[in-house]
N, C-alpha and C positions, 0 to 999 in steps of 0.2 A: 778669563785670561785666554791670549790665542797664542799661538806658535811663537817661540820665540821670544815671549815675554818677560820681562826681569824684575823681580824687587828686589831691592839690598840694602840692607842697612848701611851706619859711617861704614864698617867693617867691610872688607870687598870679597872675604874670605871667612871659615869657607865658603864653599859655594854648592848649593843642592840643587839639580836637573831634574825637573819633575817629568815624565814621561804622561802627555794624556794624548787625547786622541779628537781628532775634527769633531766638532759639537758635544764632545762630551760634557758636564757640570763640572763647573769651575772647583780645586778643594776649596770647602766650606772656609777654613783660616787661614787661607792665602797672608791674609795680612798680617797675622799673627808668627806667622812661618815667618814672612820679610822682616818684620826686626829684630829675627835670631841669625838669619844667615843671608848672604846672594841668593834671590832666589829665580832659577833659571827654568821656566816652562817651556816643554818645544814638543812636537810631533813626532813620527816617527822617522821622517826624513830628513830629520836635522838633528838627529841623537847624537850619533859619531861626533861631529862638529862640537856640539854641546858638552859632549863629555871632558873634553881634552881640558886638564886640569879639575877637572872637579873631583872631589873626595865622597860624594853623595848622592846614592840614584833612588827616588821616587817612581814605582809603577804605579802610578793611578792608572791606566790603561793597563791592567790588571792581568789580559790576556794576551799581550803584546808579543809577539818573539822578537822585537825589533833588537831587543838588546845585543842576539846573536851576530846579526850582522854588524851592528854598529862598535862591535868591540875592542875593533882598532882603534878609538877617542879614546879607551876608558886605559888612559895613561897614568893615571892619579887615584882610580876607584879604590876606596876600602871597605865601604857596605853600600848593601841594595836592601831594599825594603820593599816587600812586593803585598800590594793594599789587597789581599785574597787568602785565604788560607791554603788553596793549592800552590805548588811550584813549577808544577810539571810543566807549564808551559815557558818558567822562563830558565828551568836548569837543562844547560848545553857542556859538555866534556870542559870547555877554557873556563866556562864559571868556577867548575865541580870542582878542578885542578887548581883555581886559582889561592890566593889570602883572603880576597876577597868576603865579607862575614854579608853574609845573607839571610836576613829577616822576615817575617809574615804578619797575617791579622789572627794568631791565633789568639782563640779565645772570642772574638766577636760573634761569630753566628752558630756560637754551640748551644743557644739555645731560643734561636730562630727555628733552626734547622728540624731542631729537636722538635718544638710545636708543628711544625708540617711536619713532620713523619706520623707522630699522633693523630693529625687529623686524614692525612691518606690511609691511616690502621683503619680510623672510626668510620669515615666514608663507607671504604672495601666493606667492612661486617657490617656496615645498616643501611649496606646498597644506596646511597646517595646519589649515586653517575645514573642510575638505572631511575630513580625516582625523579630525578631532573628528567631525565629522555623522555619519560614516561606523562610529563608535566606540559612538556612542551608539545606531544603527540595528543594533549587532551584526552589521558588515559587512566580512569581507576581500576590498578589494579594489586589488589593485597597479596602480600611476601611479607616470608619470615626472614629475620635477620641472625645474621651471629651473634653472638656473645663474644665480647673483648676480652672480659676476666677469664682468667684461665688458660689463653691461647697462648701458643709462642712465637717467641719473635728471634731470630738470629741479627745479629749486629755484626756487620763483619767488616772492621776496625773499630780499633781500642781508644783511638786519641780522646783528646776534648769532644768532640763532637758526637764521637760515637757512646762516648762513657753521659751523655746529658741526654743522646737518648735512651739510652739505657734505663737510665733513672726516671725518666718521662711514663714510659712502659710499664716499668715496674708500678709506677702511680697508678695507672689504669687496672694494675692486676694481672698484667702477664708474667709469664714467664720469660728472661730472657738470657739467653747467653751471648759471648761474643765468636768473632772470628779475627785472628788475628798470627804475627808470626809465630810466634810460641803458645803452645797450650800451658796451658795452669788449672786450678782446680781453686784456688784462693782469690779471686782476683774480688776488689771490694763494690766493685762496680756490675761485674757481668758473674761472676759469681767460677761460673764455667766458660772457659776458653778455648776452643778447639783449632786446631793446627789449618791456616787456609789453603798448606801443600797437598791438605786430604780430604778440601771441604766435600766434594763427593759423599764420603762416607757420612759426614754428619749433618747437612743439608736437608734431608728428609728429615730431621723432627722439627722441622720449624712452621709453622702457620703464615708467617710474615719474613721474609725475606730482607735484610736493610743492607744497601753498600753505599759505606759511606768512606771507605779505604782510600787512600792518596792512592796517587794514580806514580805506578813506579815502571819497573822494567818487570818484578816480579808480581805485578796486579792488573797488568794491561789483559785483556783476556779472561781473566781469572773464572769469567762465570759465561762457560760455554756448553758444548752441544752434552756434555757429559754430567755436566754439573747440574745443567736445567732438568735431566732423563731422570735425574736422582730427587727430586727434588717434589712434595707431595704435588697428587693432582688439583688440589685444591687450596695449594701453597697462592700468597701474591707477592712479587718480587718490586721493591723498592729504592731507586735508584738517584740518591742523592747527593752522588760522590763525583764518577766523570763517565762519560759515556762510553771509552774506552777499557772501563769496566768490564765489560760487555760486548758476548759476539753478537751483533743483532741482525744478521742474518739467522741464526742457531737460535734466539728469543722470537722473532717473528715466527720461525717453523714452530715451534714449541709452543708460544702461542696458541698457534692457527691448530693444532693438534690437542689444547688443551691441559698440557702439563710444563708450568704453571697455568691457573686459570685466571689471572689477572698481571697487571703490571701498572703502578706509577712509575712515571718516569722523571725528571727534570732537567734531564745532563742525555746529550745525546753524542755519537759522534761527529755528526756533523752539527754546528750550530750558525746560525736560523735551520730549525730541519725545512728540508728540502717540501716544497708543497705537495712531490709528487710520491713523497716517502710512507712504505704501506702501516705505518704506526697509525696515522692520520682516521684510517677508514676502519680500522680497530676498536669495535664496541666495549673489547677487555681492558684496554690501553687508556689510560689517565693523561693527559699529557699537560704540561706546563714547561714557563718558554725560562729558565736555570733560573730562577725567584722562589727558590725555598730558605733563602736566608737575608734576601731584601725585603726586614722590613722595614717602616719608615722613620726615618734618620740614621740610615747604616750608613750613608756616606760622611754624615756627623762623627760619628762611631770610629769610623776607620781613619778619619782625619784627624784625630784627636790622640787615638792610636798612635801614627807616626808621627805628633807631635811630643807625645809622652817619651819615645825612646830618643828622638833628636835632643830633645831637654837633657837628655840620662846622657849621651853621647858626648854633647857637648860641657857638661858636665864631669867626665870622666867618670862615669859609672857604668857598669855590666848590660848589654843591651838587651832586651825583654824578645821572647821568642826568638829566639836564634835556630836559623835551620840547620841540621845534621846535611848538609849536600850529598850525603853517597848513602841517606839511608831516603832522602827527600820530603822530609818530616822535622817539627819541634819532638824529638825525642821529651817521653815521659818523665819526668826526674824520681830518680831512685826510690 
């Protein structure tokens, strides 16, 4: 489907505005979607326009901010459905404020996600990166490797995705805790949960480092020049959550000084990184281009997703993941 496109059923109303993006993949049940409602696909330059009178926004363009500007159209809006489990990039002050009910993909890539972080753990302890280099230099040469069982791992966010890797880890035999707003000592997932206003202090017992936290006002940053000081020499920090996670100025020094002495990455702050960006030239540095939770048929997955709550919707039923806008997350349920 390209800009502007429409299917609708006899019904002319309502009407749902799919937001995608130039040569993006069509959603997989396009057609399926058209004999429940009007269905209106457009760009990002013809949002505003598209909006006026619809009750219904689709992010397939996932990482759009378009909605900001265009929010003068959304005269009619009462939920947005955004195909990604972050928010951060389409929640703006008139959303947050608005009625508007705001939806995600949680629950799709908690245990995508989950499996690569598993395999960045096993990689880092059985030197993989180094054995590839090493392969390709036409080099034998014998290293010992870690041991997984036994080691720890810090989780720092508690959601779906962080509680599946959790569970992942534990399989393998770690130890894991989390990092999250509040500490507990009970928690059925991470066991132990420590306070992320004082990760500093509890940073250092972890072997494996995991941020998989939504990206807020209170987590932008979160792991800087102070955090990483603290944090073993022999620590690897795993970063699966948003790049703004992260000072990477204060990670590259740290880096290049060796405390931590490794890093995967997947989430950077600038995305495509930059060619001329010093992660690149990084023997310690994993990198992958934010695909640790595409795996194949997610776009299936997430379309079927917001086919499932539109059904419930139209329906009059309770809509599935619904986002807290001022905490920027599907809160836990009790």
């Amino acid at each position: 489907m390209t800009s502007h496109t429409r299917q609708s059923s006899p019904q002319a109303q309502p009407r749902v505005v799919v937001l995608s993006a130039p040569g993006a993949p069509d959603l997989p049940n396009a057609d399926a979607l058209g004999e429940l409602v009007a269905l209106d696909v457009v760009h990002a330059d013809g949002l505003g326009e598209a909006l006026h009178g619809a009750s219904m926004l689709l992010l397939w363009d996932f990482f759009s901010a378009a909605l900001r500007d265009a929010w003068w159209g959304a005269d009619a809006l009462e939920w947005v459905h955004v195909a990604a489990a972050g928010v951060d990039a389409i929640l703006f002050d008139d959303l947050r404020d608005s009625d508007v009910v705001l939806t995600n993909a949680h629950g799709t890539f908690d245990q995508p996600i989950a499996e690569y972080v598993a395999a960045a753990v096993l990689a880092h302890d059985k030197r993989l990166h180094e054995s590839a280099a090493l392969q390709r230099a036409g080099t034998w040469r014998h290293r010992e490797t870690r041991r997984t069982a036994g080691s720890q791992a810090l989780v720092i966010g508690t959601g779906g995705i962080g509680r599946a890797i959790a569970r992942l880890l534990r399989a393998l035999g770690m130890q894991v805790r989390g990092g999250g707003r509040t500490a507990r000592e009970d928690d059925p997932d991470f066991g132990t949960v420590v306070p992320t206003d004082s990760l500093a202090e509890h940073i250092g017992w972890a072997d494996h480092v995991v941020l998989v936290a939504p990206l807020t006002q209170g987590t932008r940053g979160l792991i800087d020049a102070q955090v990483l000081a603290a944090m073993k020499p022999s620590a690897h920090l795993i970063n699966v959550g948003r790049g703004a996670l992260v000072d990477e100025d204060a990670l590259i020094a740290a880096l290049g000084s060796g405390r931590p002495s490794a890093a995967t990455l997947d989430v950077f702050m600038t995305e495509p990184l930059p060619s001329d960006h010093p992660f690149w030239g990084m023997d310690n540095v994993a990198i992958s281009a934010h695909m640790c939770g595409d795996v194949l048929g997610w776009r299936d997955e997430l379309a079927a997703q917001f086919e499932d709550n539109l059904r419930r919707r139209l329906a009059g039923q309770p809509l599935r993941n619904v986002v807290d806008k001022n905490l920027g997350y599907v809160p836990r349920p009790n």
